[in-house]
N, C-alpha and C positions, 0 to 999 in steps of 0.2 A: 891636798886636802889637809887641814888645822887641823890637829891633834885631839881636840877639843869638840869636832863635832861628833868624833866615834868614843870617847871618853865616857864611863857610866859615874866619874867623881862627881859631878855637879847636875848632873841629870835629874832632873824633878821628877818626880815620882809619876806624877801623870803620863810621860813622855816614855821613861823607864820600864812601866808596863809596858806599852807598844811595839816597843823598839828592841831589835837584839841589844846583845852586848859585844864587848870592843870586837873580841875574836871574830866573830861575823866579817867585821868586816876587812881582815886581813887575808890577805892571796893565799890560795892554796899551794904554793909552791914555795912562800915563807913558812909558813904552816908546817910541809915538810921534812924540807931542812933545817927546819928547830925540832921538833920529832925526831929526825934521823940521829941531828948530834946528840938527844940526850939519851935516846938506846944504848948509841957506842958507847957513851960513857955510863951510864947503867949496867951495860954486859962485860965490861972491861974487867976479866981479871974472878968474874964468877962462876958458881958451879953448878947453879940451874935458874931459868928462865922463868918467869911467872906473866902469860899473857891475860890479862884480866878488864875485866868489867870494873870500872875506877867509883862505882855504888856500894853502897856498905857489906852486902853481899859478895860480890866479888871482890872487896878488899880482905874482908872479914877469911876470905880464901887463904888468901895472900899471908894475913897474920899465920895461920895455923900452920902452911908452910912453910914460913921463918922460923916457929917452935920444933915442928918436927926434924928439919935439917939443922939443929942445936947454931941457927943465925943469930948476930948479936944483936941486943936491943939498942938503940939510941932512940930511945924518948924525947923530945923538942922542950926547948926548956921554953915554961909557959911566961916568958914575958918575950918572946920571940913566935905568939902565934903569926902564921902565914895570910890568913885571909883570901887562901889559892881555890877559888870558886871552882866546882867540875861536877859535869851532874851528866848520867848517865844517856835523861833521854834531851837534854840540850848541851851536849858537848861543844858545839861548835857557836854558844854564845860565849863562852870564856876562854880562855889562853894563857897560858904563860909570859911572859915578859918576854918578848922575841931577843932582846938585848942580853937578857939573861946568859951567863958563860954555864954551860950546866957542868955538874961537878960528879967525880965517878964516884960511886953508890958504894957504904962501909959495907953494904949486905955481902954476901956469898949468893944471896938470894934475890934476884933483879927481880922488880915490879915495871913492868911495858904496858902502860895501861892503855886498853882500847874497847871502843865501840863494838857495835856491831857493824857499820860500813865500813870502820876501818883494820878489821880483823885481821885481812889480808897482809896490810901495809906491817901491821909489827910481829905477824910470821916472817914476812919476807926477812926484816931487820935481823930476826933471830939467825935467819941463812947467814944473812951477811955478817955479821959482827961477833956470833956466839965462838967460844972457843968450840974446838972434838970436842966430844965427849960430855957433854950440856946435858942435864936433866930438862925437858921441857914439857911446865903445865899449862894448859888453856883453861879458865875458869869461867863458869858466868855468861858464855857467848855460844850463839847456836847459828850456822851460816843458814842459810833458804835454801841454798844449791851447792854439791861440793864443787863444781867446778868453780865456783867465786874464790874457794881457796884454797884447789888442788894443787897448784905448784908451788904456791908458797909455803903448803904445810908440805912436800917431798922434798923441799932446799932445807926447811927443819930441822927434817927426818936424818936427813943427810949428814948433817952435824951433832945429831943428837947423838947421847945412850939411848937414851928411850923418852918418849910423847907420851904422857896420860892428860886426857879431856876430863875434866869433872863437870857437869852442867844440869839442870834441871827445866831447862826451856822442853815447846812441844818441837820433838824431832821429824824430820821426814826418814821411814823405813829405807829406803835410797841413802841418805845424806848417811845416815849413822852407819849403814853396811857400808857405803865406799869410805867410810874414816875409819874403820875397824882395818877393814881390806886394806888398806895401807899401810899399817901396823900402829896405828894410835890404839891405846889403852883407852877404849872411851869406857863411862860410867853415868847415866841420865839417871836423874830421878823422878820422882813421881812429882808433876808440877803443881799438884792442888796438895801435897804432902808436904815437900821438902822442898829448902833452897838451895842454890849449891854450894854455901858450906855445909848443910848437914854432909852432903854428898863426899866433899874434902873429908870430914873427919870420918868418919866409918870405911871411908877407901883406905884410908892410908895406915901402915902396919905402924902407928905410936901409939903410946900410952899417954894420953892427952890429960892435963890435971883439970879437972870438972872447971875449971873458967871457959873454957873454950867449948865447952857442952853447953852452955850458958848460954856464951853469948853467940852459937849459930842458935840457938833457939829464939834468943830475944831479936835475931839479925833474920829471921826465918817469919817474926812475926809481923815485923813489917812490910818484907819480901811479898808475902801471902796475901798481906793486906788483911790479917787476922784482928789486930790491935786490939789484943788482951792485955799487953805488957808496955807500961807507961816510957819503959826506958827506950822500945825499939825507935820511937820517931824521935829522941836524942841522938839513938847510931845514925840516922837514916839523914836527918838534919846536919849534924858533922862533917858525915861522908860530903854531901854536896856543899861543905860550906870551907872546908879544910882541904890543903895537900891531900893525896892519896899516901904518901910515904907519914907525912904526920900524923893522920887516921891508924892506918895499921899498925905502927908503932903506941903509940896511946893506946889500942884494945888488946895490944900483946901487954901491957904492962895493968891495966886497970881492968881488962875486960869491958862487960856489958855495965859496970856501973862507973861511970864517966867522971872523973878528979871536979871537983870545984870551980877550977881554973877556967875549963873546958865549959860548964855548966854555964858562969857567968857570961863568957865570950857568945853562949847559944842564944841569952835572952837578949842577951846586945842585937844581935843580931834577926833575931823573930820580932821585933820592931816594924824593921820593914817589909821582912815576910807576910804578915799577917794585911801589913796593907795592900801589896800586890794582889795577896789572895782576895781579899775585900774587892778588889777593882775589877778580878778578873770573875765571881760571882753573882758581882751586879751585871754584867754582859751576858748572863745566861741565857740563852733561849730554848725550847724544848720542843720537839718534834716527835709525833706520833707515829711509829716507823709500825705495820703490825699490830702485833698486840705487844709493841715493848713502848715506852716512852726513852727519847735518848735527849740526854741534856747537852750543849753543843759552846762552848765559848772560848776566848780568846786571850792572851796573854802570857806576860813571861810571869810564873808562881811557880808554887809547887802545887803538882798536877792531883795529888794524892788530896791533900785537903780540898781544894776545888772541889774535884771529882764526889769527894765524902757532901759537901753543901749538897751537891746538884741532887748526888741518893736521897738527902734528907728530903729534896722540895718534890722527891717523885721520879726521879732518872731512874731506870732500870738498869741503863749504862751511860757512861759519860765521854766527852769528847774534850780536849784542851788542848787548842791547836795554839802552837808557840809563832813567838815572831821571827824566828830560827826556820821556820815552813817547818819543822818536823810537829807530829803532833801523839800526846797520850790517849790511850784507849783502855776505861777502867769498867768492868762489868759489877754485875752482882747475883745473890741466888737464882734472881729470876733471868738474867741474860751471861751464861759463860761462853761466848764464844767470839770473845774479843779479838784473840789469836790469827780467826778465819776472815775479821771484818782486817785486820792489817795485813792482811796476806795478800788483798785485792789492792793498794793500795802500797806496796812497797816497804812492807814490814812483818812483823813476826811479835812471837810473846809466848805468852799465859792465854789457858784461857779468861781468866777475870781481870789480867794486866798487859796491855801488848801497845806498841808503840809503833810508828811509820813517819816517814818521810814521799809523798806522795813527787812523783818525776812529773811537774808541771812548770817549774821555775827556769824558762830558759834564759832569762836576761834579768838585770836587775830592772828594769821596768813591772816584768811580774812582781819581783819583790817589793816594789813601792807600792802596785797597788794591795798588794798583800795585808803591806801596815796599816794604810789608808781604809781598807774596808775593812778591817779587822778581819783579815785568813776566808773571807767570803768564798772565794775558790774550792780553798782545801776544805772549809768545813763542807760545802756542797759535795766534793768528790768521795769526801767519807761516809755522809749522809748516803754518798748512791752505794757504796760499799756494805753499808750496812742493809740496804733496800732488795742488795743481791743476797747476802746469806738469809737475810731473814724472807725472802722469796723461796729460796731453796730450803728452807726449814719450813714452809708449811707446803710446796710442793710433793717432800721424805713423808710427811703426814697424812698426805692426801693416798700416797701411794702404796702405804704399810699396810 
């Protein structure tokens, strides 16, 4: 296959909503042997492991753990931005440069960025590759089940000093006792409170200089989906738009108010943002689930502004199923229980933020027609997701 037809350089915008990006469509076995080498060379030679959420939240983790272990800064010098795309709930539309040689990391302090489906895969790496005696944090990521990543967080354990979890997702009583019962340090926060940096800095015995108070707060108002504070969808925008190592470097050295540099590269770039988002809010549709109205549409944007349109025209809660098949699930005062609608569908969250990947794609036949109908499928399977909680929320009703 031409180079050229999974390429997002020349891609018309019409077609670039639709369609994933390049990573999509590279084999999961490249995927992980490009993953695999740059762990090794990220762990090589350091003295604690940071497994993380690659969103500004769990980068933001990341920074504060570099200040507290006195790690060094290398700042990216700004005519050498990267333009290294990585977004929490579409990870698997962008990639790395597979040809890439990756290079071992000046830190002390590895960043192993990972999903939630792939949490397991950069435990496991940490077994393999970490020197004895490894500090190792998880930030930002909460599994469903511990058995999804019971042996690769004991191969860990194994080589650690010691495991502290910092996280603020909804936990399951089960998953959190069997992560404690192991000997993980966990720490969950209150998820309609806190994000998991707050969670990072109050855990941890430093004396942090008020920037980092800052900016988990402005990093916690995006999280929350508060937006009181103009700078947080700067962080939030960066994070998915920049390296994860260039990100967290840049808010250890300027914090939550972002250099110039940084500033101009954002409106470069919300150019094309704003028109996805444009494309992906004229495909709205709205369905009467109950007594909630749930706004339902399709494309590759950011899910957050979407999502904020659909509230405006009336959504109680919102749906924005990617071309990736994973799809966002954003609530509001009146519908928090996003969390339990991705639960039935092969995800997790917030209750006012949760995100899923529904197990319906067996060949890439499903995935063409997927493009083709704009996620008709997925948005139906979520629609009945939604049809079950909010059944069972007036069933609790009827029965009180």
């Amino acid at each position: 296959m031409h180079d050229e037809l999974i390429s997002d350089d020349e891609l018309p915008l019409a077609r670039k909503s639709v369609l994933p990006g390049t990573g999509f469509f590279l084999p999961d076995s490249l995927e992980d042997d490009l993953e695999d080498e740059q762990a090794k060379a990220a762990l090589e030679g350091t003295e604690v492991a940071v497994v993380a959420d690659p969103d500004a939240d769990g980068l933001a983790c990341v920074a504060l753990l570099r200040e507290a272990y006195d790690d060094v800064r290398n700042v990216p010098d700004p005519e050498e931005l990267t333009g290294d795309e990585t977004d929490a709930d579409d990870a698997d539309d962008e990639t790395p440069d597979p040809l890439e040689e990756p290079e071992p990391t000046p830190h002390r302090v590895a960043l192993l960025p990972a999903s939630p489906h792939d949490l397991e895969d950069q435990l496991e790496r940490v077994g393999e590759h970490a020197d004895e005696g490894i500090d190792v944090y998880i930030c930002d990521l909460c599994p469903d089940r511990y058995e999804y990543v019971e042996e690769e967080l004991e191969a860990a354990l194994e080589v650690a000093d010691r495991v502290a979890w910092y996280d603020h997702h909804q936990w399951g009583d089960d998953v959190a006792a069997a992560v404690r019962e192991a000997g993980v340090d966990l720490v969950v926060g209150d998820s309609e409170e806190e994000c998991s940096a707050d969670v990072v800095y109050r855990s941890l015995e430093y004396d942090f200089d008020p920037t980092y108070e800052d900016l988990a707060a402005v990093t916690r108002d995006h999280d929350l989906w508060l937006r009181e504070d103009p700078r947080s969808d700067d962080l939030a925008d960066y994070a998915y738009w920049t390296g994860p190592e260039e990100y967290v470097e840049v808010v250890r050295e300027y914090g939550a108010d972002l250099p110039e540099w940084v500033e101009a590269y954002l409106a470069e770039k919300r150019v094309e943002k704003e028109a996805l988002i444009d494309r992906a809010v004229s495909r709205a549709e709205f369905r009467e689930i109950g007594d909630y109205t749930v706004g339902v549409t399709y494309g590759r944007c950011s899910q957050n502004e979407v999502a904020e349109a659909m509230r405006e025209q009336g959504a109680d809660a919102s749906v924005v199923v990617k071309p990736a098949g994973s799809a966002s699930i954003r609530g509001t005062d009146a519908f928090d229980r996003c969390h339990e609608v991705a639960g039935r569908v092969n995800g997790g969250g917030h209750p006012k933020a949760a995100g899923c990947k529904p197990d319906i794609y067996d060949d890439m036949l499903d995935y063409a027609h997927h493009w083709t109908s704009r996620g008709a499928v997925t948005k139906q399977v979520i629609l009945d997701a939604f049809r079950a909680v909010v059944d069972g929320e007036a069933t609790e009703d009827e029965t009180s």
